[in-house]
C-alpha positions as CSV (number, residue, x, y, z in Angstrom):
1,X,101.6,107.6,86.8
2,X,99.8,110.0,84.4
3,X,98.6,114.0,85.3
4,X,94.9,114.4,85.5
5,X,94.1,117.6,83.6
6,X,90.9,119.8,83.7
7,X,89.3,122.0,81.2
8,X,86.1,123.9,82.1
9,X,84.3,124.7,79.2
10,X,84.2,128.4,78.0
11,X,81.2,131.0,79.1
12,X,77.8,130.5,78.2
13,X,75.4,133.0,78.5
14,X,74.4,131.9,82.3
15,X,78.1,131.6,83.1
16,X,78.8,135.4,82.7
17,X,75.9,136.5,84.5
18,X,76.4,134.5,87.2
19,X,73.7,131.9,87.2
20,X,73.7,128.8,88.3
21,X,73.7,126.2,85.3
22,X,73.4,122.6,85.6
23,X,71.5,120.7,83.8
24,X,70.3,123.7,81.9
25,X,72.1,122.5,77.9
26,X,73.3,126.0,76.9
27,X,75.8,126.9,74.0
28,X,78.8,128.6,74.5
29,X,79.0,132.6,73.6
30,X,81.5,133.7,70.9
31,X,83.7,134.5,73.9
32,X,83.5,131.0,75.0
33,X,84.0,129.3,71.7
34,X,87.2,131.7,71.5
35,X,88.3,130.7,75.1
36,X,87.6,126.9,74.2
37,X,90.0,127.4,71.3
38,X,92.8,129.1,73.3
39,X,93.2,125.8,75.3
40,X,94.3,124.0,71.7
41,X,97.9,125.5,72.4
42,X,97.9,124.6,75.8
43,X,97.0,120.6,74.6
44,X,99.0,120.8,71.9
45,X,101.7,117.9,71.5
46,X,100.1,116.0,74.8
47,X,98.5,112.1,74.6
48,X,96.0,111.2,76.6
49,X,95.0,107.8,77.0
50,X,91.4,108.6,78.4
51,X,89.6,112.0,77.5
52,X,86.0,111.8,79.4
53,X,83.8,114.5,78.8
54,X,80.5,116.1,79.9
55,X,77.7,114.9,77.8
56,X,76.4,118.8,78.2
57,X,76.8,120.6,74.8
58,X,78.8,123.3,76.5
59,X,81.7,120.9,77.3
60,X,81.7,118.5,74.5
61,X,82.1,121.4,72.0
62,X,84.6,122.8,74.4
63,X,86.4,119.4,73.8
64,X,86.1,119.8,70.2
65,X,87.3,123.1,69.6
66,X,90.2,122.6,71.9
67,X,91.6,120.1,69.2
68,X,90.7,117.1,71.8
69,X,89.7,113.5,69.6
70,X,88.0,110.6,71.3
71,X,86.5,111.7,73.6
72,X,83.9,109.9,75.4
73,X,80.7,111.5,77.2
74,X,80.4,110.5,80.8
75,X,77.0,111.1,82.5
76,X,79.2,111.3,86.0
77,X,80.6,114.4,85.1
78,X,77.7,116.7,84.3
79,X,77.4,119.8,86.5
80,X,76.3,119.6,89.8
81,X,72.0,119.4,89.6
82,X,71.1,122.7,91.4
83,X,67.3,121.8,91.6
84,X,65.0,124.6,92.5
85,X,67.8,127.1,92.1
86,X,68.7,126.3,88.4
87,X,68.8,129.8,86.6
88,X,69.0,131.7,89.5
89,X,72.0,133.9,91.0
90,X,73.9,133.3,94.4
91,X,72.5,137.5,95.1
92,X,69.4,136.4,93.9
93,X,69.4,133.2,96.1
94,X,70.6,135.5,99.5
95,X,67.3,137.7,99.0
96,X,65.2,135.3,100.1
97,X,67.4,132.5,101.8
98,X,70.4,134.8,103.8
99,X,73.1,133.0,104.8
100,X,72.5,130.0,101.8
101,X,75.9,128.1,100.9
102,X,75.8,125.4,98.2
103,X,78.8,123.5,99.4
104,X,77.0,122.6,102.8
105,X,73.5,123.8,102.0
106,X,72.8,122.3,98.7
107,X,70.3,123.2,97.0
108,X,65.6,122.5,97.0
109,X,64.6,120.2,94.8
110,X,63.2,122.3,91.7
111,X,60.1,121.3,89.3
112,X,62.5,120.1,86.7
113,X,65.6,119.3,88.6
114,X,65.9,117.1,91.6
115,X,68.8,119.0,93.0
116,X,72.1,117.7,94.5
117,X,73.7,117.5,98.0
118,X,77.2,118.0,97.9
119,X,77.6,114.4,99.1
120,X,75.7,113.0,96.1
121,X,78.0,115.0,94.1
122,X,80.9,113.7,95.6
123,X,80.1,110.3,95.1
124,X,79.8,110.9,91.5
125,X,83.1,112.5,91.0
126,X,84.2,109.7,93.0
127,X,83.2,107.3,90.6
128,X,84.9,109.0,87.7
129,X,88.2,108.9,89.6
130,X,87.8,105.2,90.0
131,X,87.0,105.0,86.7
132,X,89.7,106.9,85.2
133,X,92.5,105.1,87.3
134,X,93.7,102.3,85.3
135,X,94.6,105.0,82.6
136,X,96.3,107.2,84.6
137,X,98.1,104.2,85.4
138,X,99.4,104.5,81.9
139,X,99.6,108.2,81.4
140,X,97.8,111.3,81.4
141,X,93.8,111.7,81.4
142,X,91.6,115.0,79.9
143,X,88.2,115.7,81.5
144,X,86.5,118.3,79.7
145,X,83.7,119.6,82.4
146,X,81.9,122.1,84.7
147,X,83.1,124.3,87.5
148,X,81.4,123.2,90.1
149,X,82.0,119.4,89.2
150,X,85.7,119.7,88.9
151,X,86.0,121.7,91.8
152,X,84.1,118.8,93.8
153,X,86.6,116.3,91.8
154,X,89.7,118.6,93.0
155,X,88.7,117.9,96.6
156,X,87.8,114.3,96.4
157,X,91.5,113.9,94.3
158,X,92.8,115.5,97.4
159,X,91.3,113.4,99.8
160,X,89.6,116.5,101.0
161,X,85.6,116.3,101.7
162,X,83.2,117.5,98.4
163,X,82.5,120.5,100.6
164,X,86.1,121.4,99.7
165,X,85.6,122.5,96.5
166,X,84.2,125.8,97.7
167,X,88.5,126.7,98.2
168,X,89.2,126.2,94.0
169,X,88.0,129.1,92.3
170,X,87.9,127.9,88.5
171,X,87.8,130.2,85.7
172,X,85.9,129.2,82.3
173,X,87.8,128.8,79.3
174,X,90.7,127.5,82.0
175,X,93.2,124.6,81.6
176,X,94.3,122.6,85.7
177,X,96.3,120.2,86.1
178,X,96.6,117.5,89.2
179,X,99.2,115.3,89.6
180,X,101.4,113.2,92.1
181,X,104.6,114.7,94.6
182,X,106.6,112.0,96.0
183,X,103.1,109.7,95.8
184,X,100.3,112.0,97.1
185,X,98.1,114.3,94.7
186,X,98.8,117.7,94.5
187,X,97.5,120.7,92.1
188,X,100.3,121.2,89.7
189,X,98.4,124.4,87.8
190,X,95.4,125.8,88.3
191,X,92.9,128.2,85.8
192,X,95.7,128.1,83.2
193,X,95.2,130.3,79.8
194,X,97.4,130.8,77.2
C-alpha cells in the first residue's frame, strides 16, 4: 500500500490576504510560483502511479512547477464553493454574522457561487479517495489541491467527519503526507517545506 501525498498550491493574491477563494481561478504570486518550485526537491526521485490535480489554475501550475508529469485534472478536488462569501475575509464575515464557522456553518449561496455544506464537500473528497484506491494499491498517489479541500480529505482519510478538517492547519506552498500504521491511516507529515 502506497502513501497518499498532498501539495497545496502556493499563495495567490486572495490566499495572503486571507480571503476566501474557491472557485475564484486566480494565479499564483511570485512568492507562490517560488513556493510551488521548492516542493520539486521534496518530489524528487518519488513515482507515483496516480497524480490528480485541481483543474483550478492555481494548482495545476503548482503541479507543473513542482516537476510533477501526468497529471490529470479532477473536478472533485476543486476548493470547497464558498457561495456568497467568495472573496470575503473570516473578520470580514464575523462583522456581520458573529459567531459564523465554515466547518459546521457553511456558507449562503452567492450570485455566482452556489456555496457548499461541509457534507457536500465531504462527499466529494470521498469520491476522490474511492477513486484513487486501486493505485494506492500499487503505490503512492499526488494530489495537487486547495486547503480547505485537502483538509476535508485528511478527515474523511481518517475516518473522521468533514467537519474535521477545521483541526489541519495547511500552509500553501506545503508538502503532507498520509499513510498506513499497522493498517489504519495515519498523517505521516504535515505542511512540509524544504
Amino acid at each position: 500500500m502506497g502513501d497518499l501525498l498532498l501539495a497545496r498550491h502556493g499563495e495567490t493574491e486572495w490566499s495572503r490576504a486571507g480571503r476566501h477563494t474557491g472557485g475564484t481561478d486566480l494565479p499564483l504570486t511570485p512568492a507562490g510560483e517560488a513556493q510551488a518550485t521548492s516542493l520539486a526537491p521534496l518530489l524528487d526521485g518519488r513515482t507515483f502511479g496516480l497524480v490528480l490535480t485541481s483543474p483550478l489554475v492555481r494548482a495545476r501550475r503548482t503541479a507543473e512547477l513542482a516537476g510533477l508529469t501526468g497529471a490529470i485534472p479532477e473536478p472533485d478536488l476543486r476548493e470547497w464553493d464558498y457561495g456568497g462569501y467568495e472573496g470575503i475575509t473570516t473578520a470580514d464575515i464575523h462583522r456581520s454574522r458573529p459567531g459564523w464557522d465554515l466547518w459546521t456553518d457553511g456558507v449562503p449561496p452567492g450570485r455566482d457561487f452556489p456555496g457548499e455544506s461541509p457534507r457536500q464537500v465531504g462527499d466529494r473528497a470521498d469520491r476522490v479517495l474511492a477513486r484513487l484506491s486501486e493505485a494506492l494499491d500499487e503505490g503512492d498517489v499526488m494530489l495537487v489541491a486547495h486547503g480547505h479541500l485537502l483538509r476535508v480529505l485528511t478527515a474523511r482519510r481518517l475516518g473522521l467527519p468533514p467537519s474535521a478538517g477545521r483541526l489541519f492547519r495547511l500552509e500553501t506552498g506545503t508538502l503532507s503526507r498520509l499513510s498506513l500504521e499497522h493498517g489504519n491511516p495515519v498523517i505521516a507529515e504535515w505542511n512540509t517545506r524544504p
